[in-house]
PDB file of N, CA, C and O in Angstrom:
ATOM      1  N   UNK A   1      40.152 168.112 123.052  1.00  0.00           N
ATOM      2  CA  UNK A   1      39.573 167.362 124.151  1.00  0.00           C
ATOM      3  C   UNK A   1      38.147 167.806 124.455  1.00  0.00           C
ATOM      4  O   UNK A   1      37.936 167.728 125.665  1.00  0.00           O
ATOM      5  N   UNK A   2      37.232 168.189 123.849  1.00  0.00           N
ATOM      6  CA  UNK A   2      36.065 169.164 123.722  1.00  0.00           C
ATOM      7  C   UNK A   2      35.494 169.175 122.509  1.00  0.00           C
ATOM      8  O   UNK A   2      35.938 169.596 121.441  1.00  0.00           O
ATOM      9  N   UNK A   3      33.979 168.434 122.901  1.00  0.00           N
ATOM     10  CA  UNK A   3      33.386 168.496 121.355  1.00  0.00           C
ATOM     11  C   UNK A   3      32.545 169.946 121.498  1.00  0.00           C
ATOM     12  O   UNK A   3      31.959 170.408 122.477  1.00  0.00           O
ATOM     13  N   UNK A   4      32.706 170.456 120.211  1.00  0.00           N
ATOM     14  CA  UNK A   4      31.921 171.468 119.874  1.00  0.00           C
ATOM     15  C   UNK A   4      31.165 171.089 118.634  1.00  0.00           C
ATOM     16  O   UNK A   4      31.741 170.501 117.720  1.00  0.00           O
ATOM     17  N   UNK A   5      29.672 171.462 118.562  1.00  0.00           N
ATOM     18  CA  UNK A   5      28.975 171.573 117.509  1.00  0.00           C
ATOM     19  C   UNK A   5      29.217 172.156 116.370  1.00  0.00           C
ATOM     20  O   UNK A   5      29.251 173.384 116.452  1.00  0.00           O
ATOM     21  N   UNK A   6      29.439 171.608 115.085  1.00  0.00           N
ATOM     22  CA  UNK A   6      29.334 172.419 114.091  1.00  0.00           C
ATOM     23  C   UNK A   6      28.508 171.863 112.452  1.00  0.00           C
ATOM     24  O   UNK A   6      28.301 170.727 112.024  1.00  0.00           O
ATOM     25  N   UNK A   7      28.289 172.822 112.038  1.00  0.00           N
ATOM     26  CA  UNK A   7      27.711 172.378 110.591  1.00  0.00           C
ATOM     27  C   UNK A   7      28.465 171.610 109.967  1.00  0.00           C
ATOM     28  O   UNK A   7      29.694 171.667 110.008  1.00  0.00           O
ATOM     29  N   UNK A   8      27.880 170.903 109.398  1.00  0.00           N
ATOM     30  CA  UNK A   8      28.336 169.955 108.276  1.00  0.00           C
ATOM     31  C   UNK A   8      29.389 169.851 107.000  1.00  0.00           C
ATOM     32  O   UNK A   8      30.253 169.101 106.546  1.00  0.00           O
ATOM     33  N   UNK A   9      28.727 171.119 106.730  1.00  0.00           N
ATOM     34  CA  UNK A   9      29.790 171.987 105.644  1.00  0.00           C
ATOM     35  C   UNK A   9      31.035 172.531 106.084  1.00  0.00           C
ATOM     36  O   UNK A   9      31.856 173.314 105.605  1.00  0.00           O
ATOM     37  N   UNK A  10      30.927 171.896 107.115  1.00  0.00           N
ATOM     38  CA  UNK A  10      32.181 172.550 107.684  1.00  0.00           C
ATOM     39  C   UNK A  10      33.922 171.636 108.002  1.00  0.00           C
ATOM     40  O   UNK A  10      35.102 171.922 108.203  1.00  0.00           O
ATOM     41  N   UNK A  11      32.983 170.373 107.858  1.00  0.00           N
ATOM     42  CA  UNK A  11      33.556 169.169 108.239  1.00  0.00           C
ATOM     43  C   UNK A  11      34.817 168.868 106.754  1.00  0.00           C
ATOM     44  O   UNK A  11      34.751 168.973 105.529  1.00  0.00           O
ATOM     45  N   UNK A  12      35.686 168.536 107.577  1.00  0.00           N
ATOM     46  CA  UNK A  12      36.599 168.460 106.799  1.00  0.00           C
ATOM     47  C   UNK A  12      37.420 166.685 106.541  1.00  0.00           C
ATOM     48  O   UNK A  12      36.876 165.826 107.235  1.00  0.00           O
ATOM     49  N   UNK A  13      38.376 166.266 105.818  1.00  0.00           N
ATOM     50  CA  UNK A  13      39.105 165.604 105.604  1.00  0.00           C
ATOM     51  C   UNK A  13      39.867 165.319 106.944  1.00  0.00           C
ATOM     52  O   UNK A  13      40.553 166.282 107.289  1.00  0.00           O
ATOM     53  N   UNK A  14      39.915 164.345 107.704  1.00  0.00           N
ATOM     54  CA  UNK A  14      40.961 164.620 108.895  1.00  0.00           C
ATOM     55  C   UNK A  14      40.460 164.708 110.432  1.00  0.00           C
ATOM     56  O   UNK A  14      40.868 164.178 111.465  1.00  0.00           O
ATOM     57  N   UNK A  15      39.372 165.629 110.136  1.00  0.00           N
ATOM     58  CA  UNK A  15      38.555 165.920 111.205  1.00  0.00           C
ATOM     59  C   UNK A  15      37.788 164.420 112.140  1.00  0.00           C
ATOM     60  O   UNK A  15      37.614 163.320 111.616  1.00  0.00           O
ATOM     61  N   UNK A  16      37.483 164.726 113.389  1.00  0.00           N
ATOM     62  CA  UNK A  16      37.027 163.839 114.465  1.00  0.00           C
ATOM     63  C   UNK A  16      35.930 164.528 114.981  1.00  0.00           C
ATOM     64  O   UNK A  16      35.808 165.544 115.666  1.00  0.00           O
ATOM     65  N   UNK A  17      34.847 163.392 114.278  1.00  0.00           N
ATOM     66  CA  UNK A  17      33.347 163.899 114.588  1.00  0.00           C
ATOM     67  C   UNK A  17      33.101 162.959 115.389  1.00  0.00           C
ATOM     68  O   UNK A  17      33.355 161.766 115.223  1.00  0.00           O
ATOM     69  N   UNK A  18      32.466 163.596 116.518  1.00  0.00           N
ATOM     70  CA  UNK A  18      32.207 162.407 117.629  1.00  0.00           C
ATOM     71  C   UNK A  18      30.470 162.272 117.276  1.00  0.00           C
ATOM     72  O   UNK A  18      29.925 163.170 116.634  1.00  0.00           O
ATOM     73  N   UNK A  19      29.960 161.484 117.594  1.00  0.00           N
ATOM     74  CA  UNK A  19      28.528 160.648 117.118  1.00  0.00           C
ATOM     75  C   UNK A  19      27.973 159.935 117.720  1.00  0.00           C
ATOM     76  O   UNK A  19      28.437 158.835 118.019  1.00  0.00           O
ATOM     77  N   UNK A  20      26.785 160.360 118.087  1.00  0.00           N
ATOM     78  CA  UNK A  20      25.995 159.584 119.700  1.00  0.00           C
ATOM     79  C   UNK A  20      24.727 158.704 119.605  1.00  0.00           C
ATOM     80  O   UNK A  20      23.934 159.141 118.771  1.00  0.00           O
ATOM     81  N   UNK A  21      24.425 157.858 120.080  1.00  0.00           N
ATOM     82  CA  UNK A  21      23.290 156.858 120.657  1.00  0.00           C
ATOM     83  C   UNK A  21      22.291 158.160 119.639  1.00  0.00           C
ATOM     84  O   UNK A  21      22.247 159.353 119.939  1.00  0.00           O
ATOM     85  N   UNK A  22      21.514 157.470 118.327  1.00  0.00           N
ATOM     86  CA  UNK A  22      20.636 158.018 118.277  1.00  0.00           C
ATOM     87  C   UNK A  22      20.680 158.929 116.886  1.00  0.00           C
ATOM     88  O   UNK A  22      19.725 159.101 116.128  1.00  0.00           O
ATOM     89  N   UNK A  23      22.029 159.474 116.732  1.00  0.00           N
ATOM     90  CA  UNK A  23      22.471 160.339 115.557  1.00  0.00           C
ATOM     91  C   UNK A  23      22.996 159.521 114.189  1.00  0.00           C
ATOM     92  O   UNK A  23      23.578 158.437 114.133  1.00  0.00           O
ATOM     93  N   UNK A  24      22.621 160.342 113.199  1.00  0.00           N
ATOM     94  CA  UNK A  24      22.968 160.337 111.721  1.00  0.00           C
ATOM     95  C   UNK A  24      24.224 159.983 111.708  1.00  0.00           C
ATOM     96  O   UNK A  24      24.575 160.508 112.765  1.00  0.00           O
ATOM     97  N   UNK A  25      25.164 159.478 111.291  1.00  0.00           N
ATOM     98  CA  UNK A  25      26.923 159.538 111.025  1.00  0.00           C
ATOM     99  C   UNK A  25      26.667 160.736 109.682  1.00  0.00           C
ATOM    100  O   UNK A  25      25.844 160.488 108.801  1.00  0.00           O
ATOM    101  N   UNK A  26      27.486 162.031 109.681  1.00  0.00           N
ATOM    102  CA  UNK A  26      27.576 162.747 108.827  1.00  0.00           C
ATOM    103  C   UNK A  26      28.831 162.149 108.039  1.00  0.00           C
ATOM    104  O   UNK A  26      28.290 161.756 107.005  1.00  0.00           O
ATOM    105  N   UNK A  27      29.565 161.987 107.976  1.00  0.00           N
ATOM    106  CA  UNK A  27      30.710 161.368 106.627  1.00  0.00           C
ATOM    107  C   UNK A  27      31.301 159.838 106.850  1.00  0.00           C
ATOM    108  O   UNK A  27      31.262 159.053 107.797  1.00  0.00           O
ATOM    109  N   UNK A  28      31.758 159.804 105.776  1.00  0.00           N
ATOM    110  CA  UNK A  28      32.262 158.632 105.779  1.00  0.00           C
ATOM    111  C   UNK A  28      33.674 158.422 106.599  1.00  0.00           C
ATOM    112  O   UNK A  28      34.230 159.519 106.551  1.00  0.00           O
ATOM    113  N   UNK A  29      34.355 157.660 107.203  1.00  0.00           N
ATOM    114  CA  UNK A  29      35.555 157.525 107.750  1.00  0.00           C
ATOM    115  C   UNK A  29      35.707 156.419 108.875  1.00  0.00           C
ATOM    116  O   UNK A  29      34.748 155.743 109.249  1.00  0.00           O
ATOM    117  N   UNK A  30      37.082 156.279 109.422  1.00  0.00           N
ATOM    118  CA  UNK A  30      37.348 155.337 110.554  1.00  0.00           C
ATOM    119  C   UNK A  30      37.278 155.611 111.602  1.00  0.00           C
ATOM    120  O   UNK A  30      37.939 156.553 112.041  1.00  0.00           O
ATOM    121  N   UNK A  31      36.359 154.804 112.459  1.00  0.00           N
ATOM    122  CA  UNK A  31      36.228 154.556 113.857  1.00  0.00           C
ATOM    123  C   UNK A  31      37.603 154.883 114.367  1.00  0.00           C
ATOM    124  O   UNK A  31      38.373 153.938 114.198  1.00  0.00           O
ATOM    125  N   UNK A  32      38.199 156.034 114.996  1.00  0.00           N
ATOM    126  CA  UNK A  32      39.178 156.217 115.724  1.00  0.00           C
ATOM    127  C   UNK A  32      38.987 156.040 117.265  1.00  0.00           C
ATOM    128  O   UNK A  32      39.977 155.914 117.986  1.00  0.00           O
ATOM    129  N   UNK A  33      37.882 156.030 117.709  1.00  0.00           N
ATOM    130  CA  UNK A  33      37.904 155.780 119.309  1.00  0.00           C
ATOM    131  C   UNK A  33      36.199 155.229 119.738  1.00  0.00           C
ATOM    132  O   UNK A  33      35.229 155.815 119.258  1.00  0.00           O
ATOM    133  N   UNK A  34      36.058 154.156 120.600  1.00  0.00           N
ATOM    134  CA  UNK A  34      34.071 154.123 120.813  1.00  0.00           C
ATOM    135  C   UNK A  34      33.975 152.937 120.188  1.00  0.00           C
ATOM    136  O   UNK A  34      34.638 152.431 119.283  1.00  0.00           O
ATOM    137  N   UNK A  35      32.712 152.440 121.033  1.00  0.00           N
ATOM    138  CA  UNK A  35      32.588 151.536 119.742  1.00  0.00           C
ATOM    139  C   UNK A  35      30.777 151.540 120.108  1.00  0.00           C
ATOM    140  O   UNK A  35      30.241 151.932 121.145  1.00  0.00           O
ATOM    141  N   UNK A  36      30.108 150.953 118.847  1.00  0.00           N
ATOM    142  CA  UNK A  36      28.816 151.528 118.960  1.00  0.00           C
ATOM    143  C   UNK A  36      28.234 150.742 118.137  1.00  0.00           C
ATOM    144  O   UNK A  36      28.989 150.253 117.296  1.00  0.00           O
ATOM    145  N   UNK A  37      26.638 150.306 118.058  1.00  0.00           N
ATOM    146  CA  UNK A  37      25.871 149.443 116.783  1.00  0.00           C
ATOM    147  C   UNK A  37      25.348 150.426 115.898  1.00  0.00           C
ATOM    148  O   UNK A  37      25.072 151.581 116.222  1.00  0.00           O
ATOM    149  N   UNK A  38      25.220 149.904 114.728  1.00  0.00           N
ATOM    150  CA  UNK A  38      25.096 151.084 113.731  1.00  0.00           C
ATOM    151  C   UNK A  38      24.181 150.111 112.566  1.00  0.00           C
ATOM    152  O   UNK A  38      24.274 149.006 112.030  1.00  0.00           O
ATOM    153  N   UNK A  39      23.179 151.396 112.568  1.00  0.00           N
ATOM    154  CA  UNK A  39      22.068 150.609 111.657  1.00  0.00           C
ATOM    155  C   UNK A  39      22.436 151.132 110.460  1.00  0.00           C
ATOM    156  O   UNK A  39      22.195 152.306 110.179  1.00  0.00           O
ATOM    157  N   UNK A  40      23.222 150.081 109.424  1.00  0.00           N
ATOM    158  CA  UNK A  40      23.275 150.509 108.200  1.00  0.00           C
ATOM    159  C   UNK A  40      22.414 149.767 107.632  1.00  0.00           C
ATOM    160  O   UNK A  40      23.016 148.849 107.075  1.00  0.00           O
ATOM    161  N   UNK A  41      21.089 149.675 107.453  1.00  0.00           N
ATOM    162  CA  UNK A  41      20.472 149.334 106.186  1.00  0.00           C
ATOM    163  C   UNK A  41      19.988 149.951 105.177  1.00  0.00           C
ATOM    164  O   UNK A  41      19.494 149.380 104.205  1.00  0.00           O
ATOM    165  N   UNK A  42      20.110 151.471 105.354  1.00  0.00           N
ATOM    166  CA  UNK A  42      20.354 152.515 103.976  1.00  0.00           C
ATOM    167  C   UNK A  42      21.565 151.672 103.082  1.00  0.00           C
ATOM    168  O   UNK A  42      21.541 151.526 101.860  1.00  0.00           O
ATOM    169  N   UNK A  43      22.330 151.301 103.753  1.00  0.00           N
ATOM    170  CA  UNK A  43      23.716 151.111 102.766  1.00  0.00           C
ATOM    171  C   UNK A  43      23.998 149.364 102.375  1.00  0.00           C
ATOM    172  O   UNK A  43      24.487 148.848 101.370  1.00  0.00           O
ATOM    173  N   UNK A  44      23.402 148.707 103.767  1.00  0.00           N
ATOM    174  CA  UNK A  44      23.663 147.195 102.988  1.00  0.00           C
ATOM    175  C   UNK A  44      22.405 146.309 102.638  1.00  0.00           C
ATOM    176  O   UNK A  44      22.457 145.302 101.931  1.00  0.00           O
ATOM    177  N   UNK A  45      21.203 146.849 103.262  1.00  0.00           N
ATOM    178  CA  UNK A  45      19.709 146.234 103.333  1.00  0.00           C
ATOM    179  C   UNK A  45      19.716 145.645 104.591  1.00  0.00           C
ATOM    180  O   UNK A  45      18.534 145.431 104.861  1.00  0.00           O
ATOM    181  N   UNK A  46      20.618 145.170 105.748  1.00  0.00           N
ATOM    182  CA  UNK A  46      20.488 143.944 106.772  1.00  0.00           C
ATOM    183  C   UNK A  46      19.616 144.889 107.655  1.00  0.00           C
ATOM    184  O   UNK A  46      19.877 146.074 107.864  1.00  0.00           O
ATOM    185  N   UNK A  47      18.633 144.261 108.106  1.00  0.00           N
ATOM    186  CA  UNK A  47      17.725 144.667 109.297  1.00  0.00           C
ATOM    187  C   UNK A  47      18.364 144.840 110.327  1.00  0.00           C
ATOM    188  O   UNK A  47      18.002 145.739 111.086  1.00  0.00           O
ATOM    189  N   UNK A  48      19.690 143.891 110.705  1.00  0.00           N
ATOM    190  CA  UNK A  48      20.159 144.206 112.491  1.00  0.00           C
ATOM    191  C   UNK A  48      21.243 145.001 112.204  1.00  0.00           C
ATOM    192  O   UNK A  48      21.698 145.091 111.064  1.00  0.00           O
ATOM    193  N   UNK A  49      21.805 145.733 113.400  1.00  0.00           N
ATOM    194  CA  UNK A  49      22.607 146.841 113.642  1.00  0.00           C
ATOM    195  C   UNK A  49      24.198 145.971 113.456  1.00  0.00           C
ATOM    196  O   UNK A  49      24.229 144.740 113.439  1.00  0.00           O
ATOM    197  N   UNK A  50      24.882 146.434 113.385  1.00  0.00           N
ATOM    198  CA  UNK A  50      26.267 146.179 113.135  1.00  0.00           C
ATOM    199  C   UNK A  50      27.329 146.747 113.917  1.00  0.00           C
ATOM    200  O   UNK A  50      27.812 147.854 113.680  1.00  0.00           O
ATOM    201  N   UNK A  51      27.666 146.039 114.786  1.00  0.00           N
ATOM    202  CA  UNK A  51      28.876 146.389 115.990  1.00  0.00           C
ATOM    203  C   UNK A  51      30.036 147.256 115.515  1.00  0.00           C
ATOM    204  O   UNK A  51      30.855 146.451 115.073  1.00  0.00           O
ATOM    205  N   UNK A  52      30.357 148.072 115.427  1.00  0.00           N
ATOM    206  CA  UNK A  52      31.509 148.784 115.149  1.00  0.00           C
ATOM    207  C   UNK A  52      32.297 149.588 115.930  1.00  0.00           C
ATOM    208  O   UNK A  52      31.856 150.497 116.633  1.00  0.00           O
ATOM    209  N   UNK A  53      33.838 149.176 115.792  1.00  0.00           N
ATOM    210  CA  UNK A  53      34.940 149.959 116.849  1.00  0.00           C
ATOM    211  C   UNK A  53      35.753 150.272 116.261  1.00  0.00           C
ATOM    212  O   UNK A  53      35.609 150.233 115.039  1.00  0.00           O
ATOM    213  N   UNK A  54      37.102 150.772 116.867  1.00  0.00           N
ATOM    214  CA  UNK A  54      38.466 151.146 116.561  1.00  0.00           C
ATOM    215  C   UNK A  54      38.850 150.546 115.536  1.00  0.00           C
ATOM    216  O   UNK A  54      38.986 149.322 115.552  1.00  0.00           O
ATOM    217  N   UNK A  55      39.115 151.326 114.382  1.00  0.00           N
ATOM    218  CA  UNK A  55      39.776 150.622 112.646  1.00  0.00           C
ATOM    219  C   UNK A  55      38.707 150.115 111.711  1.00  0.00           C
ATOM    220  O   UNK A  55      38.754 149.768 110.530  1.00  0.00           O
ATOM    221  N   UNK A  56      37.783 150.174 112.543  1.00  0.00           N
ATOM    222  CA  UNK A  56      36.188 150.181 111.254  1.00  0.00           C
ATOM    223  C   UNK A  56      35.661 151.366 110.277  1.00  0.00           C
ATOM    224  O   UNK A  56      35.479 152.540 110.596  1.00  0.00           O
ATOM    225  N   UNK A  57      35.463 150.773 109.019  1.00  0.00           N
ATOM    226  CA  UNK A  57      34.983 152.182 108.346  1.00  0.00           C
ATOM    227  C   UNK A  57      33.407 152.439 108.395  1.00  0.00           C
ATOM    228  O   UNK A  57      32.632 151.484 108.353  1.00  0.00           O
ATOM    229  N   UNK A  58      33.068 153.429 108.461  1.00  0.00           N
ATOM    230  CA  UNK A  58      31.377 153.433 108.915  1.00  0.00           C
ATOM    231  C   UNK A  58      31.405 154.605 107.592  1.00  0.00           C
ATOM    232  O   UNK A  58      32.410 155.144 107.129  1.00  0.00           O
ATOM    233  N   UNK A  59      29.599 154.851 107.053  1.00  0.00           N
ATOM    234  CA  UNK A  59      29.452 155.186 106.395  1.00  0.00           C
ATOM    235  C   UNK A  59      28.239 156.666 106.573  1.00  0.00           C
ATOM    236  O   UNK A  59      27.263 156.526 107.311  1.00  0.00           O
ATOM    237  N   UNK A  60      28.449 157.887 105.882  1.00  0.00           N
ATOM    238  CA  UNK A  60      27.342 159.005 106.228  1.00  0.00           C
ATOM    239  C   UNK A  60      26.194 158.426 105.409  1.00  0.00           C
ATOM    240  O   UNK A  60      26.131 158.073 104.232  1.00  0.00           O
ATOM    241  N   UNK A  61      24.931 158.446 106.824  1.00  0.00           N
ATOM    242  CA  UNK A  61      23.823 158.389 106.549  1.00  0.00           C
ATOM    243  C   UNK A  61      23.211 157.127 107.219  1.00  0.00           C
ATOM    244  O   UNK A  61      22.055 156.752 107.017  1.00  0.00           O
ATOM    245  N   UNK A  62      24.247 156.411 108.168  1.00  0.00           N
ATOM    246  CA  UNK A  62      24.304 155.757 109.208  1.00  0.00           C
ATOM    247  C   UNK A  62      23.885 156.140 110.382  1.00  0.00           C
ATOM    248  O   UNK A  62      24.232 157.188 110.926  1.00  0.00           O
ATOM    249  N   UNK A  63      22.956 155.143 110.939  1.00  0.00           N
ATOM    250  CA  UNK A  63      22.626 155.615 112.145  1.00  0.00           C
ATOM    251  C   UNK A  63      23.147 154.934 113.613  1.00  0.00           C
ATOM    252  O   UNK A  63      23.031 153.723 113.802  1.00  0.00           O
ATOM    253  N   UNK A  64      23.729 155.836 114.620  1.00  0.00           N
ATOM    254  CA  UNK A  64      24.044 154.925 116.119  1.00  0.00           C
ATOM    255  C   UNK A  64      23.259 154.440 116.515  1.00  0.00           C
ATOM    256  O   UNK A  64      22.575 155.347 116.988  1.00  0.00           O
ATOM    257  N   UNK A  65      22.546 153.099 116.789  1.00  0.00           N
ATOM    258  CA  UNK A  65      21.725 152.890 117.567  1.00  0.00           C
ATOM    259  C   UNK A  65      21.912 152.832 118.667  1.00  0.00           C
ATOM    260  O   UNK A  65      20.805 152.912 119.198  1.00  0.00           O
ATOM    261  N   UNK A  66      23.050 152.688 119.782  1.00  0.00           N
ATOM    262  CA  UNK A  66      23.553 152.412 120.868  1.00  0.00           C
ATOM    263  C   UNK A  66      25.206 152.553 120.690  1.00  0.00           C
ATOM    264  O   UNK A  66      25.874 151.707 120.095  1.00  0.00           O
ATOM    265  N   UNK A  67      25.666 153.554 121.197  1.00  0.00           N
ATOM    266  CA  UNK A  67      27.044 153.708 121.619  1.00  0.00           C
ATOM    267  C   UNK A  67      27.508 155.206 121.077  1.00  0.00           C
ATOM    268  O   UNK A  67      26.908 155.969 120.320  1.00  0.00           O
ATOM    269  N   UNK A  68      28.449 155.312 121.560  1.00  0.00           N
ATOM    270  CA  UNK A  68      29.090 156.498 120.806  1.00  0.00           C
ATOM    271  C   UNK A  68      30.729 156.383 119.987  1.00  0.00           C
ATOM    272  O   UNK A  68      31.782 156.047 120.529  1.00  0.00           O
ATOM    273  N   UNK A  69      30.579 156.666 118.952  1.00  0.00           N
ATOM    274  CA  UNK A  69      31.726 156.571 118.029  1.00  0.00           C
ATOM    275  C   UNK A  69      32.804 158.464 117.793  1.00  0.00           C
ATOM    276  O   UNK A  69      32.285 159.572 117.663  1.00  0.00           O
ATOM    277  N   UNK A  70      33.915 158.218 117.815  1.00  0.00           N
ATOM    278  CA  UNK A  70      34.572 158.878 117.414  1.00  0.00           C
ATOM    279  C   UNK A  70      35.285 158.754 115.792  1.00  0.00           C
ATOM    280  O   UNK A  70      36.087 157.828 115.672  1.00  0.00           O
ATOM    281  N   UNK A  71      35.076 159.502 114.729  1.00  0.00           N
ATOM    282  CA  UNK A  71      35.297 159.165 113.440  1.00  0.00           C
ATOM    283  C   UNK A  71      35.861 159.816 113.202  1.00  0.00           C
ATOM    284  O   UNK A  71      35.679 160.983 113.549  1.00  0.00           O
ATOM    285  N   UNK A  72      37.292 159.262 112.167  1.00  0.00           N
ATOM    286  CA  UNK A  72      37.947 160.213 112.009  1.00  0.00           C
ATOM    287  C   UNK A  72      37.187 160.440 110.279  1.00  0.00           C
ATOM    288  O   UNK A  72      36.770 159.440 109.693  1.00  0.00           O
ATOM    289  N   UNK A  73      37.093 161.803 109.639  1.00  0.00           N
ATOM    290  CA  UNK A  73      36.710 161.860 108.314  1.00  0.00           C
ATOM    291  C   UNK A  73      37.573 161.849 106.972  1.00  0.00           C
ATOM    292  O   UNK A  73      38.503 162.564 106.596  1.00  0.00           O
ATOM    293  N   UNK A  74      37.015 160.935 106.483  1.00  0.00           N
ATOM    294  CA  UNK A  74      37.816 160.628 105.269  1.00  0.00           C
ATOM    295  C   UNK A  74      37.011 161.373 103.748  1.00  0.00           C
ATOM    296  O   UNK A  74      37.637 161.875 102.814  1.00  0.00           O
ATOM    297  N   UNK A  75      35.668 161.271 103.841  1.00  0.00           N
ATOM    298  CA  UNK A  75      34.839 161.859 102.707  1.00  0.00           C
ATOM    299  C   UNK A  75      33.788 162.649 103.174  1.00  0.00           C
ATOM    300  O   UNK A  75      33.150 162.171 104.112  1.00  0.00           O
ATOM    301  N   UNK A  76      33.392 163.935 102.675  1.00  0.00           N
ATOM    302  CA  UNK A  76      32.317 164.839 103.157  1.00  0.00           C
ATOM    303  C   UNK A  76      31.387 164.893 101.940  1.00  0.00           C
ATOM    304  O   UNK A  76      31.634 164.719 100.747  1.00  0.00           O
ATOM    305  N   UNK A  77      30.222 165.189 102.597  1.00  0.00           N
ATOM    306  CA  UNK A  77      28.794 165.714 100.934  1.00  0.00           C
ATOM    307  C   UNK A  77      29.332 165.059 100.128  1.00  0.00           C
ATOM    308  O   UNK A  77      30.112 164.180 100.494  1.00  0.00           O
ATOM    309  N   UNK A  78      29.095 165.275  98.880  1.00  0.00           N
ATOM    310  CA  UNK A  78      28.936 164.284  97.940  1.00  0.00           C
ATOM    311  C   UNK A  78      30.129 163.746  97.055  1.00  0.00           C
ATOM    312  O   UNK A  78      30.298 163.474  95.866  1.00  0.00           O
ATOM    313  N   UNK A  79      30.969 163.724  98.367  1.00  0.00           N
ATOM    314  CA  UNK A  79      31.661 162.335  98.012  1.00  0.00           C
ATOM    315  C   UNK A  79      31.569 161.222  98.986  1.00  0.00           C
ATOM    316  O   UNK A  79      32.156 160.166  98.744  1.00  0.00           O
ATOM    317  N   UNK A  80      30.837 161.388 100.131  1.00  0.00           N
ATOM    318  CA  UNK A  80      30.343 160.407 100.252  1.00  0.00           C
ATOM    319  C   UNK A  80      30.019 158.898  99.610  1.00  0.00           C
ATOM    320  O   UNK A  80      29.815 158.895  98.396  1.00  0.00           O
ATOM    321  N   UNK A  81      29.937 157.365 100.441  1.00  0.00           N
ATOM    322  CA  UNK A  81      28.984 156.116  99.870  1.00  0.00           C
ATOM    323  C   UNK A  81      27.769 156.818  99.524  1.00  0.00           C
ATOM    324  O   UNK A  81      26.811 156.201  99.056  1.00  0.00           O
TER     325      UNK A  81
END
């Protein structure tokens, strides 16, 4: 019930990285709680942000533009999209 900061490398399979207005998405996985716009045009080319909530898969290297997401992690470093 308490986010704590941690490195990246640290992030595991399973794990719930919470992700704020403004931040990187570090791994790949499903929106478990939040819902938030997310500028993926590293990953699809579209200029506008993309609404995403509960049961969506979002991708590391994604950015929040507005909202905060809870993710659960499915892929870390380079297994990553």
């Amino acid at each position: 019930g308490m986010e704590v900061e941690t490195p990246v490398g640290q992030i595991r399979p399973g794990d719930v990285v919470a992700v704020h207005t403004g931040e990187r998405i570090p791994v790949d996985g499903e929106v478990s709680e939040g819902e938030a716009l997310v500028d993926e045009s590293s990953i699809n080319g579209r200029s506008e942000a993309m609404l995403r909530g509960r049961g969506d898969q979002v991708f590391a290297g994604t950015i929040i533009s507005q909202g905060v997401l809870f993710i659960r992690t499915v892929k870390t470093g380079e297994d990553t999209y």
